[in-house]
C-alpha positions in Angstrom: 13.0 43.7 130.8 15.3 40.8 129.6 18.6 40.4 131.4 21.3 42.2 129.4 24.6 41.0 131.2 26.2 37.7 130.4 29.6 36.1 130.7 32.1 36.4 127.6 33.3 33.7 125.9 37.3 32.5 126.6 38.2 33.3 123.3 36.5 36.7 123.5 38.2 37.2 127.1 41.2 35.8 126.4 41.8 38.4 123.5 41.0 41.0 125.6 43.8 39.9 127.9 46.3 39.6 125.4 45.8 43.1 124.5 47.1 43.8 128.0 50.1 41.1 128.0 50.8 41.1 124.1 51.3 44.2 122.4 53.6 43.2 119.9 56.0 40.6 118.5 58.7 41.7 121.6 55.9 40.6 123.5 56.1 37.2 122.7 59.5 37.0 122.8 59.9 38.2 126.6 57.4 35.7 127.6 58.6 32.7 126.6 62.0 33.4 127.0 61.1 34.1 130.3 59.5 30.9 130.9 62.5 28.8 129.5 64.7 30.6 132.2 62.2 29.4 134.7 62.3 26.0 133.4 66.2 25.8 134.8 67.5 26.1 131.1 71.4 26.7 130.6 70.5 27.3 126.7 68.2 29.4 125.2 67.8 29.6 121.4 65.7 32.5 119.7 64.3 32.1 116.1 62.5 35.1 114.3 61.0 35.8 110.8 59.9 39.1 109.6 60.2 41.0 112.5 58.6 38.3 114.6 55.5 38.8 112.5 55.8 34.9 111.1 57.5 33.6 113.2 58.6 33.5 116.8 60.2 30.5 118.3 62.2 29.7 121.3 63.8 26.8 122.1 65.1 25.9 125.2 66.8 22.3 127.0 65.2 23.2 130.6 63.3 20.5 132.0 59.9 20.2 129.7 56.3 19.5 130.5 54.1 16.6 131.5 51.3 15.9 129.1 48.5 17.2 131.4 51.3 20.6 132.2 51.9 21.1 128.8 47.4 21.0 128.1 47.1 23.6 131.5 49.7 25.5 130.3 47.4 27.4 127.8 44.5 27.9 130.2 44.3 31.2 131.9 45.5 31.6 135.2 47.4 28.4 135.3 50.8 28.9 137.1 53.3 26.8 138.5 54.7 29.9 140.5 52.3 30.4 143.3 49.8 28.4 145.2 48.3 31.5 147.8 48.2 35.1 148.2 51.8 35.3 150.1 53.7 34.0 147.5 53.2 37.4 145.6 55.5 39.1 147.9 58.3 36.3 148.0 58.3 35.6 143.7 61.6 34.8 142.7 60.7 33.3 139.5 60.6 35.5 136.1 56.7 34.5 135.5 53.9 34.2 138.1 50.3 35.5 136.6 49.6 32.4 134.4 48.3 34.5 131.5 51.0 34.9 129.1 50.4 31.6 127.1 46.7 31.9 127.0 46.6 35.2 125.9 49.8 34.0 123.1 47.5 31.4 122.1 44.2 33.5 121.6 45.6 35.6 119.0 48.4 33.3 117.1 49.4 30.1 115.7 50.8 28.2 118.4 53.0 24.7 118.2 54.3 23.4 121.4 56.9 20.6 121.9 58.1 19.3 125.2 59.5 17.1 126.8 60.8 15.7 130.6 64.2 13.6 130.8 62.3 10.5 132.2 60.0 10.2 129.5 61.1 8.3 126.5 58.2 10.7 124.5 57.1 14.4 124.4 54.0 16.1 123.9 52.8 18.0 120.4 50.2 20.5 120.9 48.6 23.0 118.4 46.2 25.5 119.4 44.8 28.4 116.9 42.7 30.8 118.1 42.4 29.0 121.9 40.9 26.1 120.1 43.2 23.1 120.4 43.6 21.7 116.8 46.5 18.8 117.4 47.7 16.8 120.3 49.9 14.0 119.9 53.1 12.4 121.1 56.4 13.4 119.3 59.9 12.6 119.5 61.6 15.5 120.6 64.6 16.4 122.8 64.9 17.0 126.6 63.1 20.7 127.3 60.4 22.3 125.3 59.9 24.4 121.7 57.1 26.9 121.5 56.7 28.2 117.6 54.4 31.8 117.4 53.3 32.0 114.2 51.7 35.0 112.5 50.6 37.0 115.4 47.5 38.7 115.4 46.1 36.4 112.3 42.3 36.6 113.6 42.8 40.4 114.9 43.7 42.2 111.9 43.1 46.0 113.7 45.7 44.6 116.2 48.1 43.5 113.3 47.5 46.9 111.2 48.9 48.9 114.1 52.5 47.0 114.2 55.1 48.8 113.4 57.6 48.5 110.6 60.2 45.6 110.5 62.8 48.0 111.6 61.0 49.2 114.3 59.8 46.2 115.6 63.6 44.2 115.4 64.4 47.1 117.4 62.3 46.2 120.2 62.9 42.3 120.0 66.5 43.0 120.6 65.7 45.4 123.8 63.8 42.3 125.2 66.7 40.1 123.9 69.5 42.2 125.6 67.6 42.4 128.8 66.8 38.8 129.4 70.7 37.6 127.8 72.5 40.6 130.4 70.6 39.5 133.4 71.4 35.9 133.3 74.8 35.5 131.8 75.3 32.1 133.0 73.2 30.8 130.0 73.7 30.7 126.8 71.8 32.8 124.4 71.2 33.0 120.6 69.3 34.9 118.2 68.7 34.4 114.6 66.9 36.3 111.7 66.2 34.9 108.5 68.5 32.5 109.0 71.4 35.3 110.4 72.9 33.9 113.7 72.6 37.9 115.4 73.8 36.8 118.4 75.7 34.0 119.8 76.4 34.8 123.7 78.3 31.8 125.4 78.3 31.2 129.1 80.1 34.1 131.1 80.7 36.8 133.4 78.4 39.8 133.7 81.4 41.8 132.4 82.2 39.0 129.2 78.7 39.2 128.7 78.9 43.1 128.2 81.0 42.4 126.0 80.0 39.9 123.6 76.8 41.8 123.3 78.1 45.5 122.6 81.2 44.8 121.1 85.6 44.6 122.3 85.8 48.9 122.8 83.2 48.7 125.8 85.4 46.5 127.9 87.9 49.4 128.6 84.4 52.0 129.2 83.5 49.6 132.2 83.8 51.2 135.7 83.3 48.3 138.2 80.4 48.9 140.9 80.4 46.9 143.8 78.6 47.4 147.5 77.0 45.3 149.7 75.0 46.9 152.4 72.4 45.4 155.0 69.5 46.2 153.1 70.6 45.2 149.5 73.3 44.5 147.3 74.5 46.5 144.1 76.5 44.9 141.5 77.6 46.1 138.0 79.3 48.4 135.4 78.8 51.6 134.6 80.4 53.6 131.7 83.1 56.1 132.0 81.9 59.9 131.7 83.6 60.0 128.3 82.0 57.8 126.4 78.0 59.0 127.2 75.6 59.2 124.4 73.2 61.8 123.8 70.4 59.3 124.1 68.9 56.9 126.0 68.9 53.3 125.8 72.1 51.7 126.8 71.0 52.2 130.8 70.1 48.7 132.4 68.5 48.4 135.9 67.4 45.1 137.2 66.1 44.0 140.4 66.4 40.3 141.5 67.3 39.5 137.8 64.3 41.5 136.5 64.4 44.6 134.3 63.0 47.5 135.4 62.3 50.9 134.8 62.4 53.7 137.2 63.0 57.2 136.5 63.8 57.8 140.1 66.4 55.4 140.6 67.9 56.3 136.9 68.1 60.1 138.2 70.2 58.8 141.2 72.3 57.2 139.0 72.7 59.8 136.9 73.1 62.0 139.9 76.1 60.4 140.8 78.8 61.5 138.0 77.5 65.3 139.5 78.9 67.5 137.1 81.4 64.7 135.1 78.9 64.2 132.5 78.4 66.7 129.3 75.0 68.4 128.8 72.5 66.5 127.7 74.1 63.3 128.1 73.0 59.5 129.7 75.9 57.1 130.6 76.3 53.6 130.0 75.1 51.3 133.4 74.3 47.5 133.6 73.5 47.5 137.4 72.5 44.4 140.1 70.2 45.2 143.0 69.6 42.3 145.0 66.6 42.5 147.2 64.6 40.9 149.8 61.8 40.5 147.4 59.2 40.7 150.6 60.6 44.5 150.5 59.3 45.2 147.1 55.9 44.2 144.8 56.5 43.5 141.4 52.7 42.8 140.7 52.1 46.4 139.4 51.7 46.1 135.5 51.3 43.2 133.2 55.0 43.8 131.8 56.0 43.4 135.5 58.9 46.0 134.1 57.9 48.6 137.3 58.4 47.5 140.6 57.5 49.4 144.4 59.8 49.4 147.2 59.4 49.4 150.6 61.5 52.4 150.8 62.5 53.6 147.9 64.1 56.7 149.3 66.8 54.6 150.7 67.3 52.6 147.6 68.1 55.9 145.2 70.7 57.4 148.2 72.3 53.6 148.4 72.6 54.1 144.2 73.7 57.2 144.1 76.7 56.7 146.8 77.7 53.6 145.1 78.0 55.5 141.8 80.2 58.5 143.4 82.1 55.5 145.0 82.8 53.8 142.2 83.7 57.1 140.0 86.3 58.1 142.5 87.8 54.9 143.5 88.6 54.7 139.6 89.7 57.9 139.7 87.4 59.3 136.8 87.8 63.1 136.4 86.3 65.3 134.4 87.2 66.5 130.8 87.7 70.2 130.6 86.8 72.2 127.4 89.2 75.5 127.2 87.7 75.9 123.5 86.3 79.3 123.0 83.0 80.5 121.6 83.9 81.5 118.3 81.4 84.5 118.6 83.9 85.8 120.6 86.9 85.1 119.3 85.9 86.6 116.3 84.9 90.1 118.2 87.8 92.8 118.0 86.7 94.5 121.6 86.8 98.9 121.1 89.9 100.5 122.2 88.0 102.3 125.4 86.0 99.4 126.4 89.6 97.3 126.3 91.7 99.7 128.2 88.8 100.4 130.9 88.8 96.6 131.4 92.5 96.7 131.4 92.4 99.2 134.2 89.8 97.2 136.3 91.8 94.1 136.0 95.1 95.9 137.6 94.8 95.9 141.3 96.3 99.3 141.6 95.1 102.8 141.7 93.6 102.8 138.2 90.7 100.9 139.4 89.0 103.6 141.1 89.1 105.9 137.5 87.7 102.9 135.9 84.6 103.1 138.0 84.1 106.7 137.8 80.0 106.8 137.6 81.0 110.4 135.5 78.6 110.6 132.7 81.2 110.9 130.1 82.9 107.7 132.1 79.5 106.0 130.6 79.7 107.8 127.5 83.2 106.7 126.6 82.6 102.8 127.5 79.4 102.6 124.8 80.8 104.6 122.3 80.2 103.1 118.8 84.1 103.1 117.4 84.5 104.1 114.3 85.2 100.7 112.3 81.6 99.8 113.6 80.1 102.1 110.7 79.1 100.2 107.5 80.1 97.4 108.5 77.3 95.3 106.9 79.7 93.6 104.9 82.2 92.5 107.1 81.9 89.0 108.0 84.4 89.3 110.9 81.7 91.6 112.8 78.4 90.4 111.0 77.2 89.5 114.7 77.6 93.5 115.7 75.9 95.0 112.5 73.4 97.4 113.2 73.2 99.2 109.3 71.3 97.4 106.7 71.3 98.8 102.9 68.2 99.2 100.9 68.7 99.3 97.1 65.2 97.9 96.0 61.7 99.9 96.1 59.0 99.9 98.7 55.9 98.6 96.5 56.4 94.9 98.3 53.6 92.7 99.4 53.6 91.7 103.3 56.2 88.8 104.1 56.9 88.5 100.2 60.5 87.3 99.5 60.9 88.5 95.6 63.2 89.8 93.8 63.4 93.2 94.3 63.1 92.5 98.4 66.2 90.0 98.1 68.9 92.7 96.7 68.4 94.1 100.8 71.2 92.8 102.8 70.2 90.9 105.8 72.0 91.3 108.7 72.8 88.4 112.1 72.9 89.1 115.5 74.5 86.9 118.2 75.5 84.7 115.3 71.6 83.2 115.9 69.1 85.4 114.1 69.2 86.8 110.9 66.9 90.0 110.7 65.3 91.2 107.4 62.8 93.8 106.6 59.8 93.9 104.9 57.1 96.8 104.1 55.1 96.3 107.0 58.5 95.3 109.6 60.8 93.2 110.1 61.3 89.1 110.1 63.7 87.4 112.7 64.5 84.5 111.4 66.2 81.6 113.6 69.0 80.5 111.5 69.3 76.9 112.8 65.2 75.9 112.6 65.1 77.3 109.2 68.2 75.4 107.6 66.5 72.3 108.9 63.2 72.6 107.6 65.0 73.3 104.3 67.2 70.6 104.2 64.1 68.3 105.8 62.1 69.2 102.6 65.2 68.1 100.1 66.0 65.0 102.0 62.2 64.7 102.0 61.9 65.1 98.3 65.1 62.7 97.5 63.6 60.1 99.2 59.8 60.3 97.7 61.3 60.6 94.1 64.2 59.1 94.7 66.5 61.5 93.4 70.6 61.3 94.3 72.5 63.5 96.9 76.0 64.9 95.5 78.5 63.0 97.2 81.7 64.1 98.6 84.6 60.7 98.5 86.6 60.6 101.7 90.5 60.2 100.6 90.5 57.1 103.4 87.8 55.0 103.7 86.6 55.2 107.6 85.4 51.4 108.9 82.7 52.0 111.9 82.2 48.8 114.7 78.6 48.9 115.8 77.1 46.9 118.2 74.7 43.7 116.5 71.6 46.1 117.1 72.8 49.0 115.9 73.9 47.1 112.8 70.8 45.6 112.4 69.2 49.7 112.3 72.0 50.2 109.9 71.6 47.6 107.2 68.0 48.6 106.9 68.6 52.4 106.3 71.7 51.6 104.4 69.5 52.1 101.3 68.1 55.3 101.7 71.1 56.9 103.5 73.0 56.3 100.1 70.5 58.6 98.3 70.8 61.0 101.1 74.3 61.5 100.1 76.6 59.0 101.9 78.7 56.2 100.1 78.5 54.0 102.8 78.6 49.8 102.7 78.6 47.0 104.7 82.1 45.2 105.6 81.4 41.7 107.6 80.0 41.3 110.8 78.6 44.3 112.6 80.9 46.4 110.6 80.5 49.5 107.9 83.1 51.0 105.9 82.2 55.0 105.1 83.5 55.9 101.1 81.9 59.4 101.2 79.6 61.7 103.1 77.1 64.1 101.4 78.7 67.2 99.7 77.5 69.6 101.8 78.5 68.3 105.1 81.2 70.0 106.9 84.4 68.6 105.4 85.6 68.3 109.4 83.0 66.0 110.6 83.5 63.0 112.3 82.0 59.7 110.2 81.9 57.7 112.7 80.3 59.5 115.4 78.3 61.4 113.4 76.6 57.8 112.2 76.6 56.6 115.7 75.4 59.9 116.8 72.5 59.5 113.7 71.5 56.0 114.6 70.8 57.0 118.4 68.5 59.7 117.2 66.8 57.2 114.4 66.2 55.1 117.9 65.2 57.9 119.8 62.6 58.1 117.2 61.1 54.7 117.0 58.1 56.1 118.8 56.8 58.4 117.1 54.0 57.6 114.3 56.1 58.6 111.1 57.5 56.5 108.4 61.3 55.7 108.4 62.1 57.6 105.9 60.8 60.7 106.9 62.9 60.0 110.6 65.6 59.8 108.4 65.1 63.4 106.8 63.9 64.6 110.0 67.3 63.4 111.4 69.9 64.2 109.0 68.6 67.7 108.9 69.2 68.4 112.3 72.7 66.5 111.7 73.3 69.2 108.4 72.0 72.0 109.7 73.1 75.9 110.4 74.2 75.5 114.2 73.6 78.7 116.5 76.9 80.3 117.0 77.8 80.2 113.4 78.9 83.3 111.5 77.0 83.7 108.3 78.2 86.3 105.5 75.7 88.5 103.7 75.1 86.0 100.2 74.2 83.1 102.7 72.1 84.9 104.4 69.7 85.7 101.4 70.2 82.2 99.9 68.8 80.8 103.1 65.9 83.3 103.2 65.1 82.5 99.5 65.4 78.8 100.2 63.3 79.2 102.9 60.5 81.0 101.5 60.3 78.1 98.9 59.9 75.6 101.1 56.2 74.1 101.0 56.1 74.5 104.8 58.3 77.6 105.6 56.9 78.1 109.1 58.1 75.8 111.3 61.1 73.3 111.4 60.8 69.4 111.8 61.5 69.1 115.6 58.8 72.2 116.1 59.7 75.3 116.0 59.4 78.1 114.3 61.5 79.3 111.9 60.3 83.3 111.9 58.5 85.2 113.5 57.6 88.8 112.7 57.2 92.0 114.4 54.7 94.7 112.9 56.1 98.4 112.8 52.7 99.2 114.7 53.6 97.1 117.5 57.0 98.6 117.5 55.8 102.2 117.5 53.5 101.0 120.5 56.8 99.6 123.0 57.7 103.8 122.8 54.6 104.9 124.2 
């Protein structure tokens, strides 16, 4: 039998590699712009074209390449980093495996130009496909150019899987933002399509904050500073106040590399205690400086996870340093006296009130108010009077317990008709509404139904593109976004106007709000409620769905029928009807169900 196994080719294993190293456009850009930081640059100048998708170039004026570095440079393994074994446990550099321009080079377009300060001429290369097309001398300047041009040219099952534009700009400016915090001594820059995004001079870690997220987060900064025997923490974290309800602004680096850890972000996190509001993630750009023989960065091909040597000690380190910082600042928490509205709205019975008044006097009434006499029992649960056909009063609808039927009994099961709609619905704990049909009843959750409505209007608005009613503000609201968030912005502008809003761009990083769709709640806030909207669009960037149906998806849970909201008898039924138009009536956008329904056979069983 013939031998079967045999080595690949290096432009078949190269490929292969790249799939681990290059996954996407942001790929390309944290890899060379990590290697110009290595290359002692004080400037680094990023160009993209759609998305990174043409084009990715960085140019930087570190110290350049020989003519034999800048050929070895695309072969596999070929690193300037390390020379033995040891050296992975004492890296200091950004880049040590030697694969990322081999594997950049297997599966793009690739123009290098470089050059060192004592020689009067660079170096041109060109490599396709790892086949070296061009080399030549150039005249260039002092440092070196690297142009990435269409990515994944001669993998086109690797190209079909990138994202969107949107989606992929998002991530080049998460590599962007790491690399540019980390090292504010350099200057960084980052246009696309010929729009200067960023323009970061040399600065401070807390100018560099700054610069990058815009004037109104210099006075969110809470200073962090300890040194320690072990390691040294440096950094900002945001005041309780301002935290978002999702992630992305939080920034951990080790030794001037990005990381993520879960554990450590938990200590953090940890650290405000109970200063933070449910469901919230504060702002941190935080410095650990390490002995880098105490942790091993050589984990993943991202080298964005790292092991410590004890990384127990490390999260309790953190998490003092936060409660140290908080307190020296004196940072207190915000307390809500606001009450529930379910039960402000609740008019409590006579005898339940005047027993409670009894209990709450210290004197010799409390022992009558805890009589365990029957008719003591008796009295605190009986039903007053005003509780009786109360169906229609909104300022009870949470306590109704009568329902009317006026229509007759010949109904299919779970139809919604005609006849069934002239019953009146009744809510409980301002959550559920319950209707009945022939064979029970429906509970309906009042929140995950008016977002799969309004998710199949926005939904339909979108495909066909019909027009939202809009509602003018009387004052035009302007909203400062941060160059990122801008960039998310401008490219849903378009189909956020049909959803309803009147909403257009006003210079740099800037929107100005004219109106918000009719039907929002004339009270809400414009600008959070966008900020709050363009959080959840990024929160979202994962999943495999189109833009515009994270839009609907979003908005819906922005318009929706909250929990806790009291719902007269006519809203009720409209939202049933609209509900049991809906193509998909069974289950909202973010996955759950919007009824459920309980058979008068399985009722009649609980008695038994």
């Amino acid at each position: 039998m013939a031998d079967i196994i045999q080595l690949l080719p290096d432009s078949i294993a190269n490929q292969i590699a790249a799939g681990e190293v290059i996954q996407r456009p942001a790929s390309v850009v944290k890899e060379l712009m990590e290697n110009a930081i290595d290359a002692d640059s004080t400037s680094i100048k990023l160009i993209i074209k759609d998305a990174g998708k043409s084009l990715v170039q960085v140019i930087d004026n570190g110290k350049g390449m020989s003519v034999t570095d800048a050929r070895m440079c695309f072969e596999r393994h070929a690193t300037s980093k390390i020379r033995k074994s040891e050296d992975l446990f004492h890296i200091k550099s950004m880049g040590f495996r030697g694969e990322a321009m081999a594997s950049i080079a297997a599966v793009a377009q690739v123009e290098l130009k470089t050059r060192r300060k004592e020689d009067e001429l660079g170096i041109r290369i060109v490599i396709e496909g790892s086949e070296i097309k061009v080399e030549e001398p150039c005249q260039c300047a002092v440092g070196t150019s690297i142009s990435v041009k269409n990515l994944f040219y001669n993998v086109p099952a690797r190209r079909k899987f990138l994202k969107s534009d949107i989606v992929e700009l998002r991530h080049i400016h998460d590599e962007f933002q790491h690399i540019a915090l980390a090292f504010p001594q350099i200057f960084f820059s980052l246009f696309h399509d010929q729009t200067e995004m960023y323009h970061l001079p040399e600065s401070n870690i807390r100018q560099r904050i700054v610069n990058m997220f815009g004037s109104n987060f210099n006075a969110r900064l809470v200073p962090i500073n300890e040194e320690t025997e072990a390691l040294t923490i440096v950094g900002f974290i945001g005041k309780p106040d301002y935290a978002k309800r999702s992630k992305g602004e939080q920034y951990l680096f080790v030794n001037g590399r990005y990381i993520r850890s879960p554990y450590l972000n938990h200590a953090i996190t940890s650290g405000y205690e109970k200063l933070l509001p449910e469901d919230s993630y504060p702002f941190y750009t935080i410095f650990l400086e390490i002995d880098p023989s105490q942790i091993d960065i050589n984990v993943h091909p991202t080298k964005q996870e790292i092991k410590f040597e004890n990384e127990k000690l490390v999260y309790n380190y953190l998490f003092v340093a936060v409660k140290h910082a908080l307190g020296k600042h004196s940072i207190t928490p915000m307390l809500d006296f606001e009450q529930e509205e379910s039960f402000s709205t609740y008019q409590m019975p006579h005898t339940f009130k005047k027993q409670t008044d009894e209990v709450s006097n210290p004197g010799s009434t409390f022992k009558k108010a805890v009589d365990p006499n029957l008719k003591s029992w008796e009295s605190l649960y009986k039903m007053p009077s005003d509780f009786v056909d109360a169906t229609i009063d909104t300022s009870a609808a949470s306590f109704t317990i009568e329902t009317e039927w006026l229509g007759h009994e010949n109904q299919e099961k779970l139809q919604i008709d005609d006849s069934n709609l002239k019953k009146v619905p009744y809510q409980i704990h301002n959550t559920y509404i319950i209707n009945q049909i022939k064979s029970g009843f429906l509970v309906i959750d009042q929140q995950a139904a008016s977002e799969q409505i309004l998710y199949e209007r926005f939904l339909t608005s979108l495909e066909e593109n019909q027009g939202q009613a809009v509602q003018k503000l009387l004052f035009p609201q302007t909203i400062n976004l941060t160059t990122g968030d801008f960039t998310i912005a401008v490219q849903i502008l378009p189909n956020l106007n049909k959803l309803g809003f009147d909403i257009q761009e006003f210079g740099k990083n800037t929107l100005v709000v004219h109106g918000m769709p009719a039907e929002m709640d004339a009270s809400s806030n414009p600008e959070k409620m966008i900020e709050e909207f363009i959080e959840q669009i990024k929160e979202g960037y994962d999943l495999k769905t189109e833009v515009s149906e994270n839009l609907a998806k979003v908005l819906s849970r922005q318009m929706s029928i909250k929990k806790g909201k009291l719902l007269n008898s006519e809203t009720m039924k409209e939202l049933i009807d609209s509900l049991f138009a809906c193509k998909m009536p069974f289950q909202s956008p973010s996955g759950r169900k919007c009824f459920i329904t309980f058979e008068l056979d399985e009722l009649d069983k609980m008695f038994f």
